[in-house]
C-alpha positions as CSV (number, residue, x, y, z in Angstrom):
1,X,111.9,3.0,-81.6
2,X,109.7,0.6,-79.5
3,X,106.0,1.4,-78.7
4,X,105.2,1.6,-74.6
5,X,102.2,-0.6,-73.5
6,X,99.1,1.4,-72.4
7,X,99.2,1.3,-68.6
8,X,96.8,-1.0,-67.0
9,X,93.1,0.1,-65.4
10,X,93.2,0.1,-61.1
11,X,90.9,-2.9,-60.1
12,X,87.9,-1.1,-58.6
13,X,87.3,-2.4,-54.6
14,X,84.0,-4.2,-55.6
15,X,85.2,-5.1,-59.1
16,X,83.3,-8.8,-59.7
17,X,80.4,-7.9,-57.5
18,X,77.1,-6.6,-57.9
19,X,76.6,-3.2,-57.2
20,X,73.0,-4.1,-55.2
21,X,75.7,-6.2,-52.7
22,X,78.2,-3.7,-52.3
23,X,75.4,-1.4,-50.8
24,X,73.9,-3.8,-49.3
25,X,77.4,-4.7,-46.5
26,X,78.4,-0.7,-46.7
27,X,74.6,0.4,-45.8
28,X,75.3,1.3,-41.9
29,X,78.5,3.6,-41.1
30,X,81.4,2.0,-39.1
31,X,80.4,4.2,-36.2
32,X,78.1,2.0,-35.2
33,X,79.4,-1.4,-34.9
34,X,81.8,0.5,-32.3
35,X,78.9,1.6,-31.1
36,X,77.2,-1.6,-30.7
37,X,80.0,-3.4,-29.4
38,X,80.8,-1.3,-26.5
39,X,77.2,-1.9,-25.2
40,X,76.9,-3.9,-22.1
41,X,75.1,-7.4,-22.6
42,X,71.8,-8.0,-20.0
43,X,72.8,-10.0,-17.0
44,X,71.3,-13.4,-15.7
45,X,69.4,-11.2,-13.2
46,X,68.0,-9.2,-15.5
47,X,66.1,-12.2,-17.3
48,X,65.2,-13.8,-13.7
49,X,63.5,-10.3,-12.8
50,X,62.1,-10.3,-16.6
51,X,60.7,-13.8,-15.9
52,X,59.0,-12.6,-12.7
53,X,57.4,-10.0,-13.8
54,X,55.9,-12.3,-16.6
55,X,54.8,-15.2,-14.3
56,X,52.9,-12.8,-11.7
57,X,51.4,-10.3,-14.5
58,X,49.8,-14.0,-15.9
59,X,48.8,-14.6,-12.2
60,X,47.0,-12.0,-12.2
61,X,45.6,-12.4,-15.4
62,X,43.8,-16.1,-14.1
63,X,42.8,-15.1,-10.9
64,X,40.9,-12.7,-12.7
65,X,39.3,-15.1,-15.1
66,X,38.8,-17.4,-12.7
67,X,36.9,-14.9,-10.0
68,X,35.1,-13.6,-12.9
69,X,33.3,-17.6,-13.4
70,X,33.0,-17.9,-10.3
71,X,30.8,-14.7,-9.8
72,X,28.9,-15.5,-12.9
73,X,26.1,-17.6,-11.0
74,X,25.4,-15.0,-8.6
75,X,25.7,-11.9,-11.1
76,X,23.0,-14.4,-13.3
77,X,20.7,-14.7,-10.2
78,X,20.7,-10.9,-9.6
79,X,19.9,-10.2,-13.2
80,X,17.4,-12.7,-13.3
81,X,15.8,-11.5,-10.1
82,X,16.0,-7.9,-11.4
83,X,14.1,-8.4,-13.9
84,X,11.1,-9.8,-12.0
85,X,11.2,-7.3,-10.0
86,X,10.8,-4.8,-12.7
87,X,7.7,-7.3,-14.3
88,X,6.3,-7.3,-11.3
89,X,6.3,-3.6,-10.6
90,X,5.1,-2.8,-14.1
91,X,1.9,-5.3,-13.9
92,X,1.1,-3.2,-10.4
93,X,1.4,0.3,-12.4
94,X,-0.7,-1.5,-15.3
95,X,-3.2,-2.3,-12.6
96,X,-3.2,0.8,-11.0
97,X,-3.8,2.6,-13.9
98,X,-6.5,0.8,-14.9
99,X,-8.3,1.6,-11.6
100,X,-7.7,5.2,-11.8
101,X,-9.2,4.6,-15.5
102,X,-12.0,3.3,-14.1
103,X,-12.5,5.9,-11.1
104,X,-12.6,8.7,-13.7
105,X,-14.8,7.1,-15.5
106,X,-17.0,6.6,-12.6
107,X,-16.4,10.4,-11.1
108,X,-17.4,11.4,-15.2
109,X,-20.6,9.6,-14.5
110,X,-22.5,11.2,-11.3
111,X,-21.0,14.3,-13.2
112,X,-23.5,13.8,-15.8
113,X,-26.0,12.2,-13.6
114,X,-28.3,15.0,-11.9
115,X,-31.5,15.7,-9.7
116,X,-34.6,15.1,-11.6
117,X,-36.5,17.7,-9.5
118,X,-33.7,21.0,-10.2
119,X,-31.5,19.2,-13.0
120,X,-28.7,20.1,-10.8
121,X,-25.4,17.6,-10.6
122,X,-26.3,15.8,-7.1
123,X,-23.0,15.5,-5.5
124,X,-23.2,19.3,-6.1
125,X,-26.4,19.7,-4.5
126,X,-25.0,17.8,-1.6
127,X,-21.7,19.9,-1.2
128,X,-23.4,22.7,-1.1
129,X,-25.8,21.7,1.2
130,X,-28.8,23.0,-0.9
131,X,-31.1,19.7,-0.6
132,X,-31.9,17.3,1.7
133,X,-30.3,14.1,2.3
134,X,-30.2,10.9,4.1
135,X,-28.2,8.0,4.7
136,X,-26.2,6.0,7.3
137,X,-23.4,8.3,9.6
138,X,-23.5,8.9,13.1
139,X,-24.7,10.9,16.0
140,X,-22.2,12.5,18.4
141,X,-24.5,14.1,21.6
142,X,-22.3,16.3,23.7
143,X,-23.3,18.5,26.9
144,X,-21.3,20.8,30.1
145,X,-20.1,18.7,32.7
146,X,-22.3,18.1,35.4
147,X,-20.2,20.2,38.1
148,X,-21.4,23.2,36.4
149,X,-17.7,24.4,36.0
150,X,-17.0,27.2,33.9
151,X,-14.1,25.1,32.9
152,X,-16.8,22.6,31.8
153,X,-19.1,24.7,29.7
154,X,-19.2,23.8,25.8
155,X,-18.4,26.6,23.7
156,X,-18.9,27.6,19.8
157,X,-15.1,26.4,19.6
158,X,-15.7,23.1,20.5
159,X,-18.1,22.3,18.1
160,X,-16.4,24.4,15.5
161,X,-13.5,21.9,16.7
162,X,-15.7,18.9,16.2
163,X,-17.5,20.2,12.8
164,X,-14.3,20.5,11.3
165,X,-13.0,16.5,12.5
166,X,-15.8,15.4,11.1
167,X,-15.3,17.0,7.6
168,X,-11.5,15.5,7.7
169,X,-12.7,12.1,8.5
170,X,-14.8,12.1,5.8
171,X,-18.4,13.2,6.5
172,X,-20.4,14.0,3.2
173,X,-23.2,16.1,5.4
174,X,-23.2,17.9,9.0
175,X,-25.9,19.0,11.1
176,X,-26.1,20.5,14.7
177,X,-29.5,20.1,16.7
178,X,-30.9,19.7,13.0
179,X,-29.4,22.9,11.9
180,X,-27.4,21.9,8.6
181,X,-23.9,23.1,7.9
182,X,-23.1,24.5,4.8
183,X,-20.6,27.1,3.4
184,X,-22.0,30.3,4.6
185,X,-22.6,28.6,8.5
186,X,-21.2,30.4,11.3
187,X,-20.5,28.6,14.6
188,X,-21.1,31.3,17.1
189,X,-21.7,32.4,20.4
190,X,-24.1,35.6,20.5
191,X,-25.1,36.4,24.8
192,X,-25.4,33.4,26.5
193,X,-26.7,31.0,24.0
194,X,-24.7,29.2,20.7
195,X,-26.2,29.9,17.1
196,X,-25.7,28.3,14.5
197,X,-27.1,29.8,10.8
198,X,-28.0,32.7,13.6
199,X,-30.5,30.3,15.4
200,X,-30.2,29.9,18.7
201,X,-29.3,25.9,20.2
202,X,-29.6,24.7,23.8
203,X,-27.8,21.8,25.6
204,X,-27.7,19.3,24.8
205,X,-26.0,19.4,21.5
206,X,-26.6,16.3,18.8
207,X,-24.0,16.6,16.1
208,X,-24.9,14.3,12.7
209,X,-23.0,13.2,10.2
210,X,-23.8,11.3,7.0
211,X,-21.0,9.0,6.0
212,X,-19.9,5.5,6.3
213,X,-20.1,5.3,10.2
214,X,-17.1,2.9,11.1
215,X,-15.3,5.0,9.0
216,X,-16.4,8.1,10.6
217,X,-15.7,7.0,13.8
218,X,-12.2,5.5,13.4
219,X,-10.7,8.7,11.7
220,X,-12.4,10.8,13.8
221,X,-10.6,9.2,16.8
222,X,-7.4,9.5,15.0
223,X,-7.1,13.0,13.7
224,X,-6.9,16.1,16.0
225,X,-10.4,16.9,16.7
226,X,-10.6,13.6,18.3
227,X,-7.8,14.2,20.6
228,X,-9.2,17.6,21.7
229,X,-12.4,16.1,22.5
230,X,-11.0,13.3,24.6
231,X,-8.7,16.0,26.2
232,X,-12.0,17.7,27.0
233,X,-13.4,15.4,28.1
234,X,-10.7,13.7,30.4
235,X,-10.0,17.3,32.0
236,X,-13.2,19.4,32.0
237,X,-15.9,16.4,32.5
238,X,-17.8,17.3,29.5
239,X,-19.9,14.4,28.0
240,X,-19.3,13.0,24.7
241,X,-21.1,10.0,23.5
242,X,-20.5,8.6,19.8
243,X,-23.0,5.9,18.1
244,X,-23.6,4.4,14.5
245,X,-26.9,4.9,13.4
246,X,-28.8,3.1,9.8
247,X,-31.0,6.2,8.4
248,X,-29.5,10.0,9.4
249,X,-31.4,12.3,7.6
250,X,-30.5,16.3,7.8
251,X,-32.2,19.1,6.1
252,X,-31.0,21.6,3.6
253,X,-29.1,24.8,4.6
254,X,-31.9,28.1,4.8
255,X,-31.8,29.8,2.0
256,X,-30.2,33.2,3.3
257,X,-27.5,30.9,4.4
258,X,-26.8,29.9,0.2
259,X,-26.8,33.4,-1.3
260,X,-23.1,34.4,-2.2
261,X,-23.1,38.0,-2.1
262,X,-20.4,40.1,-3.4
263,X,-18.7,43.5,-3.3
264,X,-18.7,45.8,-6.1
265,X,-17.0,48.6,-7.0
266,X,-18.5,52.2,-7.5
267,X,-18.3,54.7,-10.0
268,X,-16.6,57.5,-9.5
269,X,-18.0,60.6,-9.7
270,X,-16.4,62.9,-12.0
C-alpha cells in the first residue's frame, strides 16, 4: 500500500512581501478611489479667476505700502511738531507756576507785615477802613443838571451806583465829600438831603478813590456803573467830571460805623 503525499499549503496573497507593505497599499478602502475618480477636475476658468483674485489682493497689498511711505514725512512733521507744542506748553505752566509761587510768597509777606502804631495786619486795616490812608486814585465830582429837572436830580442810587463801580474796577479806598466808606456805610436819602455814615452831604458831590488811576478810570468806563453814569448823564444832564490826581488822602471810617453788633438769643423763662 502506497503512502499519499501531504497536501500542499495555499500561497498566502502577500506571501514574499513584508507585512509593513501590504498595509501600507491596503490602508484606504476601495470606496474611495471611486470616490475620487468621479470628482470633477477644476476648469481653466477656475485658475484664471484664482490668478485674479491673487494679482489684485497683491495690488492692494503695495498700494498700501507704498501710501504708507509716502505719508511717512508728513506723519514725522506732525509728530515732531506735536511735541514742541507740548515743550512749549509745559515751559509756560513751569513759568506760571513759578509766578503764582512767587505771588504767594509775596501775599504771605504783607500778611506778616503790620502797623507799628496798632500791630494790626495793614491791608486789614485798609479793608476795613479803620485807618487812614493815602495814595494816588482819582476824584469823580458829580452835581443835578443845571435845568433843575426832577429828572436831573442825583440820588443816594447813583452814588450807591458809582461806589459800587468803583470797588469792581479796583479801588482799594472810597470816600464821598470826605466821608469814608466802609462796611457798615449806608448810602441814603433821609428828607431832602443824602447821608452818608448818617451825615448829611450837599451838592456838589466829590467821590475819591485810592487806586492806580489809569486803571481806575479805564475799568470804570468799561463795567456797568460806567454805562449808567454816561446814560445819566447823556439823558438827564447831570455833570460828571473824572480826573487823575498824585496824593488822595481819605480818612478812617467813625467808629460807630466799625462796631459789628450781633443778635443774641434769650433765655427762656421756665
Amino acid at each position: 500500500m502506497s503512502q499519499q503525499a501531504p497536501p500542499r499549503a495555499e500561497s498566502s496573497p502577500w506571501q514574499g512581501r513584508g507585512l509593513l507593505e501590504h498595509i501600507s497599499e491596503t490602508a484606504l478602502d476601495d470606496d474611495y478611489y471611486v470616490y475620487r475618480g468621479s470628482q470633477p477636475r477644476p476648469s481653466w476658468r477656475t485658475g484664471i479667476v484664482v490668478g485674479l483674485v491673487v494679482t489684485l489682493f497683491a495690488m492692494l497689498v503695495t498700494t498700501a505700502a507704498v501710501q504708507t511711505r509716502n505719508d511717512r514725512p508728513a506723519t514725522e512733521l506732525e509728530r515732531r511738531t506735536l511735541a514742541a507744542d507740548i515743550e512749549a506748553r509745559q515751559k509756560t505752566l513751569d513759568e506760571r507756576r513759578a509766578a503764582a509761587a512767587a505771588l504767594s510768597a509775596q501775599v504771605q509777606a504783607l500778611r506778616q507785615s503790620g502797623d507799628p502804631d496798632t500791630g494790626q495786619p495793614v491791608n486789614l486795616s485798609v479793608l476795613a477802613s479803620s485807618s487812614a490812608v493815602q495814595g494816588p486814585g482819582i476824584v469823580i465830582t458829580t452835581e443835578s443838571s443845571p435845568d433843575g429837572q426832577e429828572a436831573g436830580r442825583i440820588t443816594d442810587r447813583d452814588l450807591q451806583v458809582l461806589v459800587n463801580g468803583l470797588w469792581y474796577a479796583g479801588a482799594e479806598a472810597v470816600a464821598i465829600n470826605g466821608n469814608r466808606v466802609g462796611t457798615l456805610t449806608s448810602i441814603r436819602t433821609a428828607g431832602d438831603a443824602i447821608t452818608v455814615n448818617y451825615r448829611s452831604i450837599t451838592s456838589p458831590y466829590s467821590v475819591a478813590a485810592l487806586g492806580d488811576s489809569e486803571s481806575l478810570q479805564t475799568r470804570l468806563g468799561q463795567n456797568a456803573a460806567g454805562a449808567y453814569w454816561e446814560n445819566r448823564r447823556k439823558r438827564s444832564g447831570v455833570e460828571f467830571a473824572m480826573a487823575p490826581s498824585s496824593e488822595v488822602t481819605l480818612p478812617p471810617v467813625p467808629d460807630q460805623r466799625l462796631d459789628l453788633k450781633h443778635a443774641s438769643t434769650l433765655e427762656e423763662d421756665r
